[in-house]
N, CA, C and O atoms as a GROMACS GRO file, in nm:
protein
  264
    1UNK      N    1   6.368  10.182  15.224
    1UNK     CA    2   6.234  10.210  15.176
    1UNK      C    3   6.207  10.129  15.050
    1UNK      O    4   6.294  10.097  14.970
    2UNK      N    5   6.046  10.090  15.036
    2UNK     CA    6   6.024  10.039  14.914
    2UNK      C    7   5.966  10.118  14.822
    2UNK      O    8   5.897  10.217  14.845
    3UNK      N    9   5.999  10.064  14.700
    3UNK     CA   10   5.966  10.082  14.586
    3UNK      C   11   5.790  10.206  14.552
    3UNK      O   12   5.756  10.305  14.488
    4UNK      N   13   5.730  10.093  14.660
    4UNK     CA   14   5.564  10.120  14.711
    4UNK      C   15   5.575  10.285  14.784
    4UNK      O   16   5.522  10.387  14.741
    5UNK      N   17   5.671  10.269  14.924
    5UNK     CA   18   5.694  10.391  14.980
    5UNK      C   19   5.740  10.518  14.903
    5UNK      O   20   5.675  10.621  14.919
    6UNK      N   21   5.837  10.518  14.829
    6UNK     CA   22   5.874  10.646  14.768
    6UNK      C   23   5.769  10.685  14.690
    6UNK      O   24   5.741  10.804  14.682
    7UNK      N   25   5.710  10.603  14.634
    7UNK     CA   26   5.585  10.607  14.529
    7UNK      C   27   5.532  10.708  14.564
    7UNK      O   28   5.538  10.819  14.512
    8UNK      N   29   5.442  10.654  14.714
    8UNK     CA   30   5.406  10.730  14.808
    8UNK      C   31   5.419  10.866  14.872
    8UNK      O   32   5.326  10.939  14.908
    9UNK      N   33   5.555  10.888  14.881
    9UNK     CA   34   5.591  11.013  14.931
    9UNK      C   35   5.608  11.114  14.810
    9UNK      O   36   5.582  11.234  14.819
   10UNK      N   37   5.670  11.031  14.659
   10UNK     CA   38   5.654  11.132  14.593
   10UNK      C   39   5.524  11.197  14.537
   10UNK      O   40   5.519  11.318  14.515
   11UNK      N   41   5.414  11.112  14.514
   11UNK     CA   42   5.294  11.156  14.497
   11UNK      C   43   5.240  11.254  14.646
   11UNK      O   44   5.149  11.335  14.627
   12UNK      N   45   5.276  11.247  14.735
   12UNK     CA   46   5.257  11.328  14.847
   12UNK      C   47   5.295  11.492  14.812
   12UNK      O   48   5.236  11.600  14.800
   13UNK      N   49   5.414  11.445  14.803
   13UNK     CA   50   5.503  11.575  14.767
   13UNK      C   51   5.419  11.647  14.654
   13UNK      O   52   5.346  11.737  14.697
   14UNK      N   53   5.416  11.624  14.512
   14UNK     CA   54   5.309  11.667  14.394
   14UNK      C   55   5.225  11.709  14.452
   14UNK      O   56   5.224  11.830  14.474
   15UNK      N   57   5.095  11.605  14.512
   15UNK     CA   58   4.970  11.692  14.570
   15UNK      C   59   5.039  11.810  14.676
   15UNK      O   60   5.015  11.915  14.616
   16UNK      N   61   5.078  11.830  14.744
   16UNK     CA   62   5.116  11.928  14.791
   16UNK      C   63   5.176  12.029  14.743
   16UNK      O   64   5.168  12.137  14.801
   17UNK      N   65   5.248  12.017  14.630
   17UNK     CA   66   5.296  12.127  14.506
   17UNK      C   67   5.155  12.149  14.436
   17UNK      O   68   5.159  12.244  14.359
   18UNK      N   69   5.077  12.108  14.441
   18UNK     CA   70   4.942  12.151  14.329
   18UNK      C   71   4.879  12.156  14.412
   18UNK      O   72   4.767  12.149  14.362
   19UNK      N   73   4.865  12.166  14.549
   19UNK     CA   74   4.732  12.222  14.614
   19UNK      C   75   4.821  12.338  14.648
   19UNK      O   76   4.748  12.410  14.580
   20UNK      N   77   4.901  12.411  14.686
   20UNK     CA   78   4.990  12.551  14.675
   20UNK      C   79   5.002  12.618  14.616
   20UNK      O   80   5.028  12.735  14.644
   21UNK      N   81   4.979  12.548  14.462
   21UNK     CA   82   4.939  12.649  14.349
   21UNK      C   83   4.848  12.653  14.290
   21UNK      O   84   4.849  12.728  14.193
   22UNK      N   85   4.776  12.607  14.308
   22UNK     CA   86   4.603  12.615  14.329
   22UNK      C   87   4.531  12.765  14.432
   22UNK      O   88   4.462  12.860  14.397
   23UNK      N   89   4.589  12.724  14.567
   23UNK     CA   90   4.554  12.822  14.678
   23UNK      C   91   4.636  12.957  14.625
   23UNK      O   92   4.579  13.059  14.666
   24UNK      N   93   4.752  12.984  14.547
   24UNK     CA   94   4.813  13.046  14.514
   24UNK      C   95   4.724  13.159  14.377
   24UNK      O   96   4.732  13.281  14.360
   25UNK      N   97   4.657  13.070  14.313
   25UNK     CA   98   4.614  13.158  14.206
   25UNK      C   99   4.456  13.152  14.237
   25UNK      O  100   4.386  13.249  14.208
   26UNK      N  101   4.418  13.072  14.280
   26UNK     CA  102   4.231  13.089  14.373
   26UNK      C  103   4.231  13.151  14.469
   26UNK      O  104   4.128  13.154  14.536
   27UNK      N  105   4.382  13.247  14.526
   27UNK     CA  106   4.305  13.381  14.599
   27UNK      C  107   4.438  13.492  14.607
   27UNK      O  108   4.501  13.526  14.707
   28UNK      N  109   4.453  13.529  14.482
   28UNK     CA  110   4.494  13.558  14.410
   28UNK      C  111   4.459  13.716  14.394
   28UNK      O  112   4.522  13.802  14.332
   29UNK      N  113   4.349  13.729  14.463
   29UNK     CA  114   4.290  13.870  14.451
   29UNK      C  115   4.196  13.887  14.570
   29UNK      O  116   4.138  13.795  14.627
   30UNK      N  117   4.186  14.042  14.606
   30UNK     CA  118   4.073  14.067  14.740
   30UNK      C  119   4.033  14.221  14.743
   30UNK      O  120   4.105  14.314  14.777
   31UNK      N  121   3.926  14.225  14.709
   31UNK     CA  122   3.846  14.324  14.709
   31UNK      C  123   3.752  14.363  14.854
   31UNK      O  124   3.661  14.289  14.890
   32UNK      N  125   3.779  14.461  14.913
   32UNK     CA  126   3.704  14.529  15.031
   32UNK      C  127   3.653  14.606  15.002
   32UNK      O  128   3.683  14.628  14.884
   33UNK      N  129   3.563  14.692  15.048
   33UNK     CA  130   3.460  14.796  15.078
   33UNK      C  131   3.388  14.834  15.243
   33UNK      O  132   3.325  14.761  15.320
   34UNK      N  133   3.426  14.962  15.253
   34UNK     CA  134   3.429  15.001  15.365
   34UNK      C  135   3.327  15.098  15.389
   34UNK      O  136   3.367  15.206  15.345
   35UNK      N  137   3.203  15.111  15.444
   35UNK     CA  138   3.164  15.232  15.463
   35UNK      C  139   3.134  15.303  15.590
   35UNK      O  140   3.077  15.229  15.671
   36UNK      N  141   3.154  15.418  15.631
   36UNK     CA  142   3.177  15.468  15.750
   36UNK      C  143   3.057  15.587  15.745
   36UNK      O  144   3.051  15.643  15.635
   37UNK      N  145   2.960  15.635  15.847
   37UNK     CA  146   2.912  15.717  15.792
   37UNK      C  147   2.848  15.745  15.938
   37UNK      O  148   2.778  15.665  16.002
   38UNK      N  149   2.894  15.900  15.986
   38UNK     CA  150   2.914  15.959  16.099
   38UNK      C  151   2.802  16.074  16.084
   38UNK      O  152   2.770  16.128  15.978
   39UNK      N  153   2.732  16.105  16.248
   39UNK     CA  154   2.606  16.183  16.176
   39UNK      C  155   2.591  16.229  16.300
   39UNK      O  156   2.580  16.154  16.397
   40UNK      N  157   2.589  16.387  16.308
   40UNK     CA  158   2.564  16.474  16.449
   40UNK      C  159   2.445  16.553  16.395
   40UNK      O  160   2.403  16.584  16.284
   41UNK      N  161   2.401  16.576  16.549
   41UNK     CA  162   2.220  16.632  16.466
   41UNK      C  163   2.242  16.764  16.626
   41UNK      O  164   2.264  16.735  16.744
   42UNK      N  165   2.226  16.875  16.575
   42UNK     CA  166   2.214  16.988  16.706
   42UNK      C  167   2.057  17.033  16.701
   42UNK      O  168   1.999  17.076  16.601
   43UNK      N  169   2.012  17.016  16.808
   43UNK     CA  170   1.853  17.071  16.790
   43UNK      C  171   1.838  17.196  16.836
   43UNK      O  172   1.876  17.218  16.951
   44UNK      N  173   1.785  17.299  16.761
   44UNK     CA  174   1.766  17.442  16.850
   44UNK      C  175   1.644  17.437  16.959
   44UNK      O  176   1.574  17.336  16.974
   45UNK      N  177   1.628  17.542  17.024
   45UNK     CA  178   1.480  17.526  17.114
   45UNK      C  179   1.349  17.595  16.972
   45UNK      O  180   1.228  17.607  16.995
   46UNK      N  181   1.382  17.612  16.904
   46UNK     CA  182   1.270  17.672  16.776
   46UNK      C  183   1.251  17.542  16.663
   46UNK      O  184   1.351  17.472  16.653
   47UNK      N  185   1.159  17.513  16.596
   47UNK     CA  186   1.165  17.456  16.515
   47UNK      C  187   1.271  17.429  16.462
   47UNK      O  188   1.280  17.307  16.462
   48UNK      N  189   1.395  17.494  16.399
   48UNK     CA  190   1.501  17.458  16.324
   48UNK      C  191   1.600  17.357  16.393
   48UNK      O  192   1.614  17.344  16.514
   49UNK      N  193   1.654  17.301  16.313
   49UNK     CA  194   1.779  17.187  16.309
   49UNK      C  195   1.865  17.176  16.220
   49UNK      O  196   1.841  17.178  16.099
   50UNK      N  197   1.982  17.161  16.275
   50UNK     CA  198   2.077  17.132  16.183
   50UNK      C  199   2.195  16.998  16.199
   50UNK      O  200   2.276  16.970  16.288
   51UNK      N  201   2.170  16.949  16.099
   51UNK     CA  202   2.244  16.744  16.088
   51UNK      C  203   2.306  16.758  15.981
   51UNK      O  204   2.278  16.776  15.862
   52UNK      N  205   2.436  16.741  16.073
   52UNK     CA  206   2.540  16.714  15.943
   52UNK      C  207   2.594  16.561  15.963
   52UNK      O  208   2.625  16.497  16.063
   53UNK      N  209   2.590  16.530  15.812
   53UNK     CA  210   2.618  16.393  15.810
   53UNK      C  211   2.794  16.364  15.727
   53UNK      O  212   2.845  16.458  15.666
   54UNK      N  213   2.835  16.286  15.732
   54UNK     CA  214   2.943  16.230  15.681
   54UNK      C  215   2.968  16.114  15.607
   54UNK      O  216   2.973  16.033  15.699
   55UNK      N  217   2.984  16.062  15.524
   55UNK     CA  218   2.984  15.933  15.450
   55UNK      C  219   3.134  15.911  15.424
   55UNK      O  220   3.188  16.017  15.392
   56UNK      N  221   3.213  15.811  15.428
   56UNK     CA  222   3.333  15.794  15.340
   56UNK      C  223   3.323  15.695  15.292
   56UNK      O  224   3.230  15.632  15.344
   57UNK      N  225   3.376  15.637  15.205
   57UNK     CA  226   3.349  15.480  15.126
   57UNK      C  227   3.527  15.460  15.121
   57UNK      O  228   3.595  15.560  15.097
   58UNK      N  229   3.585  15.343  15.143
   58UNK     CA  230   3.693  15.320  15.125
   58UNK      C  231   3.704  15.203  15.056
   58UNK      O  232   3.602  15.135  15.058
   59UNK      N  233   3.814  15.150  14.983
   59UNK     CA  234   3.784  15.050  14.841
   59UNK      C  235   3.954  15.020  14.866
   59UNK      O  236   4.046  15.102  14.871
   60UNK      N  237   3.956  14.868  14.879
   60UNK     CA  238   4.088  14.890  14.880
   60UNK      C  239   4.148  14.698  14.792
   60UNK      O  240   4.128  14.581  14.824
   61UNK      N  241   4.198  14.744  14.714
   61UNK     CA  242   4.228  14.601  14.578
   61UNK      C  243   4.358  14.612  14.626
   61UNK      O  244   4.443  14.700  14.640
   62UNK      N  245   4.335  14.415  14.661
   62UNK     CA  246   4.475  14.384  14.645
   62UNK      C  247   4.458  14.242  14.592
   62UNK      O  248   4.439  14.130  14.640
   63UNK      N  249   4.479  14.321  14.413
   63UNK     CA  250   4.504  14.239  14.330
   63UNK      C  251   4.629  14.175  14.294
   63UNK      O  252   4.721  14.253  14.270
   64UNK      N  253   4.652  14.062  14.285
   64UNK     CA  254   4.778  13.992  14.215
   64UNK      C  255   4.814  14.016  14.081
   64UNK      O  256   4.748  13.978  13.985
   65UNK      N  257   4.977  14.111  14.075
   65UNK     CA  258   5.045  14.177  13.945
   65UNK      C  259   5.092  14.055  13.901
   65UNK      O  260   5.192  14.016  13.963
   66UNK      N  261   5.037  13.960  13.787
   66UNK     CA  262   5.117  13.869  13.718
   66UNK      C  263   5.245  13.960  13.621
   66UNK      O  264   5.326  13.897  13.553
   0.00000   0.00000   0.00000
């Protein structure tokens, strides 16, 4: 190999060590939010009704512990 080639491969190698730790600390963290929200409705034969509803919210961090 020449002089030119290793050049080459070692600058290869680098960018590939710094785009890994780049992708490494630019996602680094992930925040979700979930909402679920379930809803039964019973109708009587009279005017009245009764709907019960349900909501849950779920939140879930998965942050990076330096």
């Amino acid at each position: 190999m020449t002089r030119k080639e290793i050049l080459k491969v070692v600058i290869s190698v680098l960018i590939a060590a710094l785009t890994a730790l780049a992708a490494g600390l630019g996602l680094s963290s992930c925040n979700v939010t979930r909402t679920i929200t379930t809803k039964s409705e019973y109708w009587q034969k009279a005017d009245t009704s009764v709907i019960i509803q349900t909501k849950t919210i779920e939140t879930y961090d998965a942050s990076k512990k330096l």
